[in-house]
N, C-alpha and C positions, 0 to 999 in steps of 0.2 A: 479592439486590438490593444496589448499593451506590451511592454517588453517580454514576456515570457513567452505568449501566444505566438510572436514575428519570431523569436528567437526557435521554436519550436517547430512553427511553422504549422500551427493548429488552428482551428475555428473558437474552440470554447477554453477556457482557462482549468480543463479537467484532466486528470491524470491519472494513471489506472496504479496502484499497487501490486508490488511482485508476487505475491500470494504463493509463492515456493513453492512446490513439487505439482497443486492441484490446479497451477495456472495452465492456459492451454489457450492453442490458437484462435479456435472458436471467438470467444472473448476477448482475446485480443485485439482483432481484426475489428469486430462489431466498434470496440471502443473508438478505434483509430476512424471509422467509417462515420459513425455518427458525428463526430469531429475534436473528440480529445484525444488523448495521447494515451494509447493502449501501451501495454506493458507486459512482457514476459519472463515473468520469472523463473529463473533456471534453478533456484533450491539448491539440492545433491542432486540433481540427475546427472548422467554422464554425456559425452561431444556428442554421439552418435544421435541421440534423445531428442537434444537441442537442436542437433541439427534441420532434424525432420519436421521440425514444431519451425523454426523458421522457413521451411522452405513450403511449409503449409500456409504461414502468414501471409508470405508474398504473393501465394497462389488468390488470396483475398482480398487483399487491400494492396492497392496502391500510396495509401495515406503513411504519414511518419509513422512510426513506433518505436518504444525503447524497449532496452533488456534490462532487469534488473540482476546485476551481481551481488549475490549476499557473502562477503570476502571470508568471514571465518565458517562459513559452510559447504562453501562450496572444494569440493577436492580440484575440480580439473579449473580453478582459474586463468591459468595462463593459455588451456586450451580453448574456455571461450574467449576469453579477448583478442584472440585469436578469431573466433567465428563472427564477434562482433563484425571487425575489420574487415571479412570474407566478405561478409551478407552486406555493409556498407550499412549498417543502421547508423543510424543518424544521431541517439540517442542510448545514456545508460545513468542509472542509476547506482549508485554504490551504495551498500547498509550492510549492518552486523559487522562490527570490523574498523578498522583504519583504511580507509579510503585514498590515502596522500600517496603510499608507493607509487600508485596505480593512475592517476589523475593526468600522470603527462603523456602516460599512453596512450591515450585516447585522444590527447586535442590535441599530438602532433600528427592525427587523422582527423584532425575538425568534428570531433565528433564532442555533442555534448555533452557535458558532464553535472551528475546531480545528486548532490551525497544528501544522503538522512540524519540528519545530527537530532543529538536530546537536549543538548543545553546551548546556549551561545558563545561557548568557549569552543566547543567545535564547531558551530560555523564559524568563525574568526579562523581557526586555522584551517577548514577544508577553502576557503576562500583564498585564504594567503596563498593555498598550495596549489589555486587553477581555477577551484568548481566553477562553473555555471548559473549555478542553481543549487541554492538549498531548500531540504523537504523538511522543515519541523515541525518532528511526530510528536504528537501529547501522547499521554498513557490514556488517554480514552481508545485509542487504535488497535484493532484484530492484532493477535500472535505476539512475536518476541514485543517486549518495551526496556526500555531503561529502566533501571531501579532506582532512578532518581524521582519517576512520578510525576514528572512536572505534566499540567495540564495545557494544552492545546491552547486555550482561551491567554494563558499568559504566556509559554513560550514562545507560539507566533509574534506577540510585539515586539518582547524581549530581542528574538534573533534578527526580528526585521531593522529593528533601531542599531544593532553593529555592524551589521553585511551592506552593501553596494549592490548584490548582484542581486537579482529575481528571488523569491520566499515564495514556497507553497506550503499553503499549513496542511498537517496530517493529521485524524485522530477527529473520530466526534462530526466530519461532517457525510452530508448525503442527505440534502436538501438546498432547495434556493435560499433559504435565511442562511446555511452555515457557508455559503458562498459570500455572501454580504456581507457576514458578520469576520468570515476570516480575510477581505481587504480590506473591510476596517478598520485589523487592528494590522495593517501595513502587509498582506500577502498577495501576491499577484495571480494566486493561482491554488487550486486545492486539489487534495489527492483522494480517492476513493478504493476503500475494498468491501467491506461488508454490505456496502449497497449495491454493489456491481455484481455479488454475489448472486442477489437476491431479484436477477434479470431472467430473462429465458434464454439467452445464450448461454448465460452460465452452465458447464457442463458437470455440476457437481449435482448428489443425491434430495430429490426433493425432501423427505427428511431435512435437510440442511437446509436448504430452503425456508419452509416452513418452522423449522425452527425460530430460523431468524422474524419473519414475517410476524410467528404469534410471543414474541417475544418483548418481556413486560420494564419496566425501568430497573429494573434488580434482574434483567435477564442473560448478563454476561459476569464471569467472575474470574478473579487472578488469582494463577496458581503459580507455584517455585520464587515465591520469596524468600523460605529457607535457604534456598540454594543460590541467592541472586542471580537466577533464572528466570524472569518476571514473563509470562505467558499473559494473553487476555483470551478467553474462551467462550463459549456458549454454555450457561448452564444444563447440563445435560445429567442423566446416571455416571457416564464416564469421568467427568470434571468434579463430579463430587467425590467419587471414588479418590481422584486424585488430591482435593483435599484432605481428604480423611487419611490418607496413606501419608501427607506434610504432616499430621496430626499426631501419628505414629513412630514418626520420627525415623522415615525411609532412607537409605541413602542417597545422594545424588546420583550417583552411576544410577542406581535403579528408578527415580525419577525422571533423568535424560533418557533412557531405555523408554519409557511410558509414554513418552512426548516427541518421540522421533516422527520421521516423517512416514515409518508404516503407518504408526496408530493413525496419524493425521489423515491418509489415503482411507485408510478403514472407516475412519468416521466420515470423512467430507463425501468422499466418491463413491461408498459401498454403503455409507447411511444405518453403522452400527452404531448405534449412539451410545452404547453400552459396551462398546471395543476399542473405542477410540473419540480421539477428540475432535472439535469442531472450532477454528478463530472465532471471534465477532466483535466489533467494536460496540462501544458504546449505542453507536447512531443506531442500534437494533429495534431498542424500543421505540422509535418514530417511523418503523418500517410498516406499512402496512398492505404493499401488492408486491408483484412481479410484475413488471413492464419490462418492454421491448429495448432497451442499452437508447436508441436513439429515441422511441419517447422518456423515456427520464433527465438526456444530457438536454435536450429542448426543454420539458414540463422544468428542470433546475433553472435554465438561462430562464425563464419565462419571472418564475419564483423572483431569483435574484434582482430583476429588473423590477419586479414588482416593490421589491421589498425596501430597494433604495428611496425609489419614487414615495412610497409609503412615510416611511419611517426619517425621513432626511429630511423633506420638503419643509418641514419646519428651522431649516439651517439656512436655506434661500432666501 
């Protein structure tokens, strides 16, 4: 146990990512059940969507879970913060966006708050403004990133050495060494999506799946830097298309159009890999099966406890 886990009110120090539009109860629940903190991301779907998808989770789990709000994506935010407070979740993350309006809403309902910052300037101030918890994401991490680029390995210590509050790093991990390796460099706790993907609960296209699974260390790549749009993706026909069209010198309206959350549904849920796009983080290339969400959160704890005992014992 450490301050994140009690505060959470979890078994493992794991955390699910919002994964926007293709997140879904199924996954959710499993995460919460096995004993991390599942997570549902509400993307753009609309209240009614959400609603259903929460009232599917509770039908599963008893365990906590968060909601992820992505504030400059989402149209109906003041309708879910609203649903949050209905359904009594316990927990939410804030990303994509400025975070600070939003922060006191929530924890004058005791509800936890946990923003995604890219550099340590903002957690300095989502912290001054309430958070709970901060999640620093590297650009090793599936989907939107900062166009700053900072990697994982060094913004975790960076934001851990300014904040007070709990640090979970993001980006890069999904194994038991990037659990040990990211409280090493001061996180109490780490977040996962392209591993969680790549479970049997996960309700997306094996295509996607597989992808991820036979996927080589050059096997994700960034597209919309023209547009300081920074995406991380699967290489796929579709993601290359989408370079070649930055190459071409497309415009942004038409590159945003490309990378919406249809394509994204297209690709993930329907498994056109030539229609549309696919996330994945970094951690793709170390992926090598599909397990069950609770053998992997156990085989991780297992890892990490190995890995200190290993790799440390030389510091005792």
């Amino acid at each position: 146990m450490n301050d994140l886990t009690k505060l959470l009110r979890i078994k493992y120090p794991i955390i699910q990512g919002g994964m926007g539009n293709i997140s879904h109860a199924e996954l959710t629940s499993a995460v919460s059940n096995a004993g991390g903190l599942g997570t549902i991301g509400v993307g753009t779907m609309d209240p009614d969507t959400v609603e259903r998808i929460l009232t599917s989770i509770h039908s599963q789990t008893s365990k906590p879970f968060a909601v992820n709000l992505p504030i400059a994506v989402q149209p109906y935010i003041e309708d879910m913060i609203g649903l949050v407070k209905k359904y009594g979740i316990p927990a939410v993350t804030l990303s994509a966006g400025n975070p600070s309006p939003y922060i006191q809403q929530f924890k004058e309902d005791n509800i936890v708050v946990m923003c995604v910052v890219a550099n340590d300037k903002q957690a300095k101030k989502v912290e001054d403004n309430g958070a709970d918890v901060i999640i620093a994401e590297g650009y090793e991490a599936a989907g939107i990133n900062s166009s700053e680029e900072l990697t994982t390995f060094t913004l975790t210590p960076t934001v851990s050495s300014r904040v007070n509050v709990p640090v979970i790093a993001a980006g890069g991990v999904g194994n038991g060494q990037g659990i040990a390796a990211a409280m090493s460099l001061g996180a109490q706790g780490v977040q996962l999506g392209t591993r969680l993907i790549a479970t049997k609960e996960a309700q997306v296209h094996a295509d996607y799946k597989e992808g991820i699974r036979n996927a080589g260390a050059d096997g994700t790549i960034i597209v919309g830097r023209p547009y300081q749009r920074i995406r991380r993706v699967l290489k796929t026909p579709y993601s290359e298309h989408l370079l070649q069209s930055e190459k071409e010198n497309q415009p942004a309206d038409v590159y945003l159009e490309k990378t919406d959350e249809k394509h994204h549904l297209v690709g993930a849920i329907e498994g056109k890999l030539s229609e549309g796009h696919v996330n994945a983080g970094q951690i793709a290339s170390l992926i090598e099966d599909i397990p069950s969400v609770e053998d992997l959160l156990k085989s991780m704890m297992t890892e990490a406890r190995e890995s200190f005992e290993t790799n440390f014992s030389m510091f005792n």
